[in-house]
RODO-2510 file (C-alpha; in nm, 4 decimals, decimal comma):
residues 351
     n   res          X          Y          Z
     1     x     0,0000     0,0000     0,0000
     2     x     0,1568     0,3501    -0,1093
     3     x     0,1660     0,6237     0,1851
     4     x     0,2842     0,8997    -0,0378
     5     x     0,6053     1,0162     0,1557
     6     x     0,6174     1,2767    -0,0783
     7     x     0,3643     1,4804     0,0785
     8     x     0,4879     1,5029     0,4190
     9     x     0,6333     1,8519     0,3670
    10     x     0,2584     1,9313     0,2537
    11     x     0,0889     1,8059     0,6038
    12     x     0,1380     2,1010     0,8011
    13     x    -0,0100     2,3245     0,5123
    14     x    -0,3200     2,0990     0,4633
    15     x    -0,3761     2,1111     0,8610
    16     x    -0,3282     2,4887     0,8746
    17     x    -0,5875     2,5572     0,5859
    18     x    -0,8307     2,3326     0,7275
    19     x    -0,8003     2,5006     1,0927
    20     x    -0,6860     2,1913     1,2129
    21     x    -0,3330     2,1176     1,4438
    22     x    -0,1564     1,8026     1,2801
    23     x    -0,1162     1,6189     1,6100
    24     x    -0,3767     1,7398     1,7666
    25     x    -0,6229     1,3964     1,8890
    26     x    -0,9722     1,3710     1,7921
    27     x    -1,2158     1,0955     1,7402
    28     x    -1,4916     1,0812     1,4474
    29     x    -1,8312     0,9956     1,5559
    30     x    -2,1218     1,0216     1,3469
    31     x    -2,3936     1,3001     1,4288
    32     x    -2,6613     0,9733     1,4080
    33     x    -2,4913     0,7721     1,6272
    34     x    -2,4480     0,4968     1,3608
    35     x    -2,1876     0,3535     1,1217
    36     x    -2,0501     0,5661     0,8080
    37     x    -2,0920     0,3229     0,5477
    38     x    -1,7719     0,2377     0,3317
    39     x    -1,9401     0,3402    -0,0109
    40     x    -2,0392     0,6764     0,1343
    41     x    -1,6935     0,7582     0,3072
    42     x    -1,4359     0,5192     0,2769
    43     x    -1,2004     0,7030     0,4769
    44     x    -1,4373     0,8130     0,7585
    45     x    -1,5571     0,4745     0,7449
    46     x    -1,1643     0,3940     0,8194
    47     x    -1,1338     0,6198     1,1008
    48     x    -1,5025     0,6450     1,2880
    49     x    -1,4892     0,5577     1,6399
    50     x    -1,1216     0,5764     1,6759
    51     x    -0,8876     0,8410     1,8121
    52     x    -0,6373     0,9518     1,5540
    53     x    -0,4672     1,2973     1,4635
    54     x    -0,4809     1,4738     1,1223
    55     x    -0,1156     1,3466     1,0848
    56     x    -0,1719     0,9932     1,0660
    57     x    -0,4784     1,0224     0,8461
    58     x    -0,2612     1,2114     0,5833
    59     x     0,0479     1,0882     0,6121
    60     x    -0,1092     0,7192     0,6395
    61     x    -0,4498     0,6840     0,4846
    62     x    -0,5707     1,0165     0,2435
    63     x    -0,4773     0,9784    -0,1219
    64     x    -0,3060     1,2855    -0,1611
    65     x    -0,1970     1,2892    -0,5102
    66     x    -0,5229     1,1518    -0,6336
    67     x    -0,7288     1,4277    -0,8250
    68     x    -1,0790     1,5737    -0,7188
    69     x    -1,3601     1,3652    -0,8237
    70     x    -1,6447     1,5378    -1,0261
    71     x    -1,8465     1,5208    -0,6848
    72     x    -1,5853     1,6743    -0,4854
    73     x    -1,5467     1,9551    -0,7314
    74     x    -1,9370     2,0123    -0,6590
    75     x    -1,9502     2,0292    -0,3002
    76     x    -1,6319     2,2335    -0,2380
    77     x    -1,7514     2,4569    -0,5445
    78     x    -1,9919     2,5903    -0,2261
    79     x    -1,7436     2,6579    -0,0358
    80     x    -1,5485     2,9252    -0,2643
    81     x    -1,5831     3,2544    -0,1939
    82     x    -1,3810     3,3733    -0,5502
    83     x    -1,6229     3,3662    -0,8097
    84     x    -1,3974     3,2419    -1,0531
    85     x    -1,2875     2,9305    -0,8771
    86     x    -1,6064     2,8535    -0,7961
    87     x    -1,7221     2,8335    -1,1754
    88     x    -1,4324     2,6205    -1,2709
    89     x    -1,5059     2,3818    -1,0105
    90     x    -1,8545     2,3569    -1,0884
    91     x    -1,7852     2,3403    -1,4576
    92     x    -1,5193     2,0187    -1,3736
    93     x    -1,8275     1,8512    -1,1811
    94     x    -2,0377     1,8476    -1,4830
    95     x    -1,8129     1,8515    -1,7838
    96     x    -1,6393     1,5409    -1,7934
    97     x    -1,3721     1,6293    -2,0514
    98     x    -1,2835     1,9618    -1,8786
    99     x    -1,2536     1,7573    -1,5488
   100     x    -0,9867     1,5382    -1,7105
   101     x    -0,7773     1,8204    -1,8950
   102     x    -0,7707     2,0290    -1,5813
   103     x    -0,6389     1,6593    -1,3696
   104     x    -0,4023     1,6407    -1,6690
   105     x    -0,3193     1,9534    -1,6196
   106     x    -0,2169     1,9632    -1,2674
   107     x    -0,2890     2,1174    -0,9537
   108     x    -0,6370     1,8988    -0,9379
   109     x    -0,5102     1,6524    -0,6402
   110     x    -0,6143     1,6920    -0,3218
   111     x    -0,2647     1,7770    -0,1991
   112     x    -0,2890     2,0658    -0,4164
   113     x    -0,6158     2,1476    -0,3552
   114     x    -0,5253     2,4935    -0,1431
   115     x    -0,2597     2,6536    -0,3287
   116     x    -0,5331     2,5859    -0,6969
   117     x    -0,7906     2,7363    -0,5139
   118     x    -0,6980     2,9394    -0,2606
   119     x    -1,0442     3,0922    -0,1191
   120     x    -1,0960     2,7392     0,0162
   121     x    -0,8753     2,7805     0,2464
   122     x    -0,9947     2,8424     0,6070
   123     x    -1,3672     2,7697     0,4412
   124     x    -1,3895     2,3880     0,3706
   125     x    -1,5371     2,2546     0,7015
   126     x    -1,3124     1,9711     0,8669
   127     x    -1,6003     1,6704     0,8268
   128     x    -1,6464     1,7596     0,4503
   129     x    -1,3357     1,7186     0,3937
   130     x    -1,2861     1,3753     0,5977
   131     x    -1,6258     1,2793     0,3964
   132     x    -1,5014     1,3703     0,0749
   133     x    -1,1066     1,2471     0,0209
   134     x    -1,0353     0,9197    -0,1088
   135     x    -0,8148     0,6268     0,0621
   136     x    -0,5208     0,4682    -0,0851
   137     x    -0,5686     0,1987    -0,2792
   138     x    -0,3281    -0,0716    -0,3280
   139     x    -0,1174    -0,1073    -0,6529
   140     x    -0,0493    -0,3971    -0,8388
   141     x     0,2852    -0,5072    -0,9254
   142     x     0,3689    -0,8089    -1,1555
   143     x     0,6397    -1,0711    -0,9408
   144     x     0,9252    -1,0490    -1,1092
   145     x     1,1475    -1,3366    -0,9520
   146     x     1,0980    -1,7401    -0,9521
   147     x     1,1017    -1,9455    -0,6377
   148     x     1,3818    -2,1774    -0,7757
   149     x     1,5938    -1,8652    -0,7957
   150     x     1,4780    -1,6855    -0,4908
   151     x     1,3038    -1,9035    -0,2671
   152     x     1,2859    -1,7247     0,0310
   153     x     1,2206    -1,3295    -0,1756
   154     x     0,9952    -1,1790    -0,3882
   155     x     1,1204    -0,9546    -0,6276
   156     x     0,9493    -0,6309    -0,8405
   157     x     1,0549    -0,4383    -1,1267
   158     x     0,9646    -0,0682    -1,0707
   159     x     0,9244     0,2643    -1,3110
   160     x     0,9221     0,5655    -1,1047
   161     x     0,6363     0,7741    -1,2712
   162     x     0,7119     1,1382    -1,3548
   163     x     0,4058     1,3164    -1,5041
   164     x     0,3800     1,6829    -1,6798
   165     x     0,6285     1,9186    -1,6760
   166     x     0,7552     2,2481    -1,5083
   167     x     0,5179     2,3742    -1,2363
   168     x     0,2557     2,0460    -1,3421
   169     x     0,5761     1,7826    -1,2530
   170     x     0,4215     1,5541    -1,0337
   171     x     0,5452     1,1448    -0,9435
   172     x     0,3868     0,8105    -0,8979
   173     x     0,2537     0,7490    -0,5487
   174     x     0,3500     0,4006    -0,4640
   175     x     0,6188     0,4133    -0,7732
   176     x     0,8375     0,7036    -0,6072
   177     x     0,7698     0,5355    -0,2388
   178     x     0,9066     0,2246    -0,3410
   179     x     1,2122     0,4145    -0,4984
   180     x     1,3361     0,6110    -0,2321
   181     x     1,2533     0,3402     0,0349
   182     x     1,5693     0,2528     0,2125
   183     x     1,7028    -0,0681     0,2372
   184     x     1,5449    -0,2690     0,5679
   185     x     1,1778    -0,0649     0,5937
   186     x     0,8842    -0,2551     0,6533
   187     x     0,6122    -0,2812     0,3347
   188     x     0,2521    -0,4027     0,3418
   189     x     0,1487    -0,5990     0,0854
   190     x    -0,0211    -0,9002    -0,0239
   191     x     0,0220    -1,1915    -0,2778
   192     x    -0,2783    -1,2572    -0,5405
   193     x    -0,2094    -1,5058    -0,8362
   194     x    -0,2831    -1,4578    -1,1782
   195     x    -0,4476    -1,7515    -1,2989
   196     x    -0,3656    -1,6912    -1,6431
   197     x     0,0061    -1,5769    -1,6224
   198     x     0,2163    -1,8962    -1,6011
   199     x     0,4632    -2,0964    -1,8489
   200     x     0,3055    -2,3769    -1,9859
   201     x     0,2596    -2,7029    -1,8165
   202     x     0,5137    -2,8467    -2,1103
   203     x     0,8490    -2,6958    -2,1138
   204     x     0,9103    -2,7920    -2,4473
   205     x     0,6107    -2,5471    -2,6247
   206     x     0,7425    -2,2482    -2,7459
   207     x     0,6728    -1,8966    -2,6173
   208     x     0,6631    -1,5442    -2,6876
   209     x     0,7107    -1,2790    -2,4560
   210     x     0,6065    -0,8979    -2,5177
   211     x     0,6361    -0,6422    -2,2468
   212     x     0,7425    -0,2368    -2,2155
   213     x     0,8964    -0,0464    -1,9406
   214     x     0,8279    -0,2219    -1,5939
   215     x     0,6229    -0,5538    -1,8264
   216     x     0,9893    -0,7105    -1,8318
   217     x     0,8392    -0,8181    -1,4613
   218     x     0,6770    -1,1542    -1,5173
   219     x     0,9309    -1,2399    -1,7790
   220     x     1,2546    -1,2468    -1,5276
   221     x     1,0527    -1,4556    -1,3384
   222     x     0,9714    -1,6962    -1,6195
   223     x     1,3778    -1,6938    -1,7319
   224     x     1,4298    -1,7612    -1,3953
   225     x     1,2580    -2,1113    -1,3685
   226     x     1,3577    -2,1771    -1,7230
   227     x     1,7358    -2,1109    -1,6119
   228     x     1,6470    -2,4000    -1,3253
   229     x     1,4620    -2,6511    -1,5573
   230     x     1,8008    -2,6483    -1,7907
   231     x     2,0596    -2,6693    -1,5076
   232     x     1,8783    -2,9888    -1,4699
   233     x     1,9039    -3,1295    -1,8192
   234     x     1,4790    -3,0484    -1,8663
   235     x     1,4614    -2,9750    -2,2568
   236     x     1,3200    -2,6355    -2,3166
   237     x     1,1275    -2,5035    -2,6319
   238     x     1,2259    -2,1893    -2,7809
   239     x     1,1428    -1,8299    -2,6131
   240     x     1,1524    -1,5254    -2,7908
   241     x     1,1307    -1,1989    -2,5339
   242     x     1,0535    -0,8669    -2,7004
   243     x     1,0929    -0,6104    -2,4643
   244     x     1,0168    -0,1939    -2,4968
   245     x     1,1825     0,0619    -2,2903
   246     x     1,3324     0,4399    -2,3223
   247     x     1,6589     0,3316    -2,1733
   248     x     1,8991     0,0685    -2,2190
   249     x     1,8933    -0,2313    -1,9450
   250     x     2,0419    -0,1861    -1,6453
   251     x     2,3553    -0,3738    -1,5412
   252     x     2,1559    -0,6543    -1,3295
   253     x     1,9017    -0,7222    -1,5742
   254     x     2,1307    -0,7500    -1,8672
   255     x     2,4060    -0,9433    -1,7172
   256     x     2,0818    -1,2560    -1,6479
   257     x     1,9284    -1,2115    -1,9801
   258     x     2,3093    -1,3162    -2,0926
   259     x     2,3513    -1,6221    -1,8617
   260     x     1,9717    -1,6642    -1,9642
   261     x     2,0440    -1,6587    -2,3286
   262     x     2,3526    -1,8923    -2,2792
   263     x     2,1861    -2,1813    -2,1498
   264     x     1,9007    -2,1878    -2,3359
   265     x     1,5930    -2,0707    -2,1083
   266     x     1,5784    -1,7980    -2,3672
   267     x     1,6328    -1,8180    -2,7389
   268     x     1,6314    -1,4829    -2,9330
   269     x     1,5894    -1,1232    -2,7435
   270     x     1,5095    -0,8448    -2,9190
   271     x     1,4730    -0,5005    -2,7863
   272     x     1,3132    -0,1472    -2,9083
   273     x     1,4464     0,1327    -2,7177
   274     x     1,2730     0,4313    -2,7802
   275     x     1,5090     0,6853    -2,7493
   276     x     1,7446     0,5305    -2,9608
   277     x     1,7253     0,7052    -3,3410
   278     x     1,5756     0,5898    -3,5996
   279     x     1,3441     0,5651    -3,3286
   280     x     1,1755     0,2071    -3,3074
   281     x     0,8673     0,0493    -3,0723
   282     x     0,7936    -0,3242    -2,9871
   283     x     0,5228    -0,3111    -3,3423
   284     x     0,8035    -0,2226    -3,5348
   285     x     1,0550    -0,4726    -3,4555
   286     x     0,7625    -0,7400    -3,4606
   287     x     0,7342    -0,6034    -3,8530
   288     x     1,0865    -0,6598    -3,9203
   289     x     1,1613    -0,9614    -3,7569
   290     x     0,8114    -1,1585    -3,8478
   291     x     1,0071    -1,4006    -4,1140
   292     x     1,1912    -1,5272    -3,7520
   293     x     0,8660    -1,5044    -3,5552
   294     x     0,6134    -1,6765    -3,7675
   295     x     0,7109    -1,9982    -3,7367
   296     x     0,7295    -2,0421    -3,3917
   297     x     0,3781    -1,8337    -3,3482
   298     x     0,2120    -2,1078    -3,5970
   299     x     0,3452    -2,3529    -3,3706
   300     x     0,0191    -2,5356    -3,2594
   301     x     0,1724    -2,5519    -2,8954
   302     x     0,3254    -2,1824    -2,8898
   303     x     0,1777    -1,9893    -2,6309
   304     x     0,2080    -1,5983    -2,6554
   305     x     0,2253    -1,3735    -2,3381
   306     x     0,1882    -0,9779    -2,3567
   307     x     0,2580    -0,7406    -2,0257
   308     x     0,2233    -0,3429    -2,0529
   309     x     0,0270    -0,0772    -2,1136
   310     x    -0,3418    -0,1041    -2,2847
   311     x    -0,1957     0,0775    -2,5222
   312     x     0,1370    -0,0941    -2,6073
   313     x    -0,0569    -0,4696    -2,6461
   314     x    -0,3130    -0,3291    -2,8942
   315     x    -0,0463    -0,1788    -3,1040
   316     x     0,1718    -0,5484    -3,0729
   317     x    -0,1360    -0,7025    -3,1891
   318     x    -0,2139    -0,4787    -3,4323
   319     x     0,0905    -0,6006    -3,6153
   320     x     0,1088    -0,9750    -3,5378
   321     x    -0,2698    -1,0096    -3,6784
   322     x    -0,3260    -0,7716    -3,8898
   323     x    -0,5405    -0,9149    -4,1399
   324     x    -0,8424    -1,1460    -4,1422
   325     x    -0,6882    -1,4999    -4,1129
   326     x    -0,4731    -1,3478    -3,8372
   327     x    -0,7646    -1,2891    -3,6457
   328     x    -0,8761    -1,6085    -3,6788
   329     x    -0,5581    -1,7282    -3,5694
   330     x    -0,5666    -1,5302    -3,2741
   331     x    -0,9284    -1,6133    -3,1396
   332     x    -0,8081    -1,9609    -3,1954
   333     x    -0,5050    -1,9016    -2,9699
   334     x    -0,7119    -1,7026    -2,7158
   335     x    -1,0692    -1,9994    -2,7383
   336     x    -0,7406    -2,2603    -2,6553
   337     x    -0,5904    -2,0222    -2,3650
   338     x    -0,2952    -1,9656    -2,5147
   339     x    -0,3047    -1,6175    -2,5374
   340     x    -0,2165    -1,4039    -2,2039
   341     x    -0,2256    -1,0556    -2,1446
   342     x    -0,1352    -0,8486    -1,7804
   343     x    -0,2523    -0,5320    -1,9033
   344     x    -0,2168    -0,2453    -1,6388
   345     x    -0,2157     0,1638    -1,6287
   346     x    -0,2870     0,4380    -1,8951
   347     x    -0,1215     0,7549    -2,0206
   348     x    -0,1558     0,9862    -1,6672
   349     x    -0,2688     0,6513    -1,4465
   350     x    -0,1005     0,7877    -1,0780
   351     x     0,1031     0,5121    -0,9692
***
């Protein structure tokens, strides 16, 4: 779960606009006597009936760097005592598009709710906003280690995530957390398994991997175990990895895809970095190097696996079935299950 240690220089600001000391104690009861529901506040519904401090709830449990929902731009629209503000709010409650440019934009999170529209400050009434903020909400990272190479760790691949520019540069939540996190802090977090995200049962069918940016993830993990089954003689079918990224590989990561390609748990690697001129993307080198890639793709036991952005799959899929028997071919590979996408994020998703 991301805590957004990025906003603790922010905390004493927040408390001072909303006439509230940061350590001062206080416990939320509702005026009814009864429970705040989780769909109508999820962070009151967090914090009713306990004693906690401004602090804790915003160093611990308010999404800071999410933006203001349409609703919240409604109800603090009230509140403003400039005109002007209050129009633009109330136009980003109602029109949807305008809402996203102005969160594109910046300055439409909640941690930068004051300084965008400053005659809220001093006039937004403690309980509305407690009612109105949103909770973290935990982010999803693919495992990017195998247990025959790390038995007793679980590793992730991270991209810190720097959005805008100038005064609108803002960062991930979780993703700049996780990168300035000293070695030996504590981390909550869970484990959920993706069904549909595993080598095949046969070590011998041939796979393609496709991923961008942080979608290397689930492949280390799969080079990993391959690395193990062929220090122990298991035969392994080919494995193609196609990865995306603006930067070349670091050290680590290259030195294992080496030792990886060496023994055999992968076959051909072929990578589009996107900085690099002529510039190139995943599609493209998928284009050029089909003649190499179609045969093991027809192979009736090849099994395909795609990890990145929405974005980044559609275009990769674009160009490996781009005409009407390819489509075929691909429901075919997708009725039999041997088709697999992790999909995750979008252009401005805050991560």
């Amino acid at each position: 779960m991301p805590f957004g240690t990025q906003f603790a220089g922010k905390i004493d600001t927040l408390c001072k606009a909303l006439n509230v000391e940061p350590n001062a104690v206080f416990i939320a009861r509702p005026t009814s006597g009864g429970v705040v529901e989780k769909h109508i506040s999820p962070l009151l519904h967090e914090i009713q009936y306990k004693y906690t401090t401004m602090k804790v709830i915003l160093t611990t449990l308010a999404a800071l760097g999410d933006p203001l929902s349409a609703t919240a731009c409604a109800v603090l629209a009230s509140y403003s005592e400039d005109q002007k503000e209050a129009q633009l709010l109330d136009r980003a409650s109602n029109d949807a598009e305008f809402h996203a440019k102005m969160c594109k934009d910046g300055g439409m999170r909640w941690v930068d709710m004051f300084d965008s529209f400053k005659s809220l400050v001093g006039n937004v009434p403690l309980e509305i906003f407690l009612m109105l903020v949103p909770t973290h909400h935990a982010r999803l990272y693919s495992i990017a280690s195998s247990p025959a190479a790390s038995k007793d760790e679980i590793h992730i691949i991270v991209s810190r995530r720097v959005m805008g520019e100038g005064e609108n540069r803002r960062k991930g939540v979780a993703s700049d957390d996780l990168s300035v996190m000293p070695p030996g802090s504590s981390l909550q977090f869970s484990v959920r398994t993706c069904r549909d995200f595993h080598l095949p049962p046969d070590p011998r069918a041939p796979i393609v991997m496709v991923g961008a940016g942080s979608g290397l993830a689930p492949f280390r993990g799969f080079w990993q175990e391959r690395m193990a089954m062929a220090k122990v003689g298991q035969p392994l079918g080919p494995a193609v990895l196609l990865y995306g990224c603006r930067d070349e590989l670091g050290s680590i990561l290259n030195k294992e895809l080496i030792m990886a390609q060496a023994c055999g748990a992968v076959s051909l690697v072929i990578t589009a970095v996107s900085t690099r001129l002529p510039k190139r993307y995943i599609q493209d080198h998928v284009v050029e190097n089909m003649l190499a890639l179609k045969p093991i793709l027809e192979n009736p036991k090849c099994e395909v696996y795609m990890c990145g952005s929405t974005s980044m799959v559609k275009a990769v899929t674009s160009v490996i079935a781009p005409t009407k028997p390819g489509e075929v071919w691909l429901q075919k590979l997708q009725s039999e299950g041997r088709w697999h996408e992790d999909v995750f994020g979008g252009p401005e998703s805050n991560i």
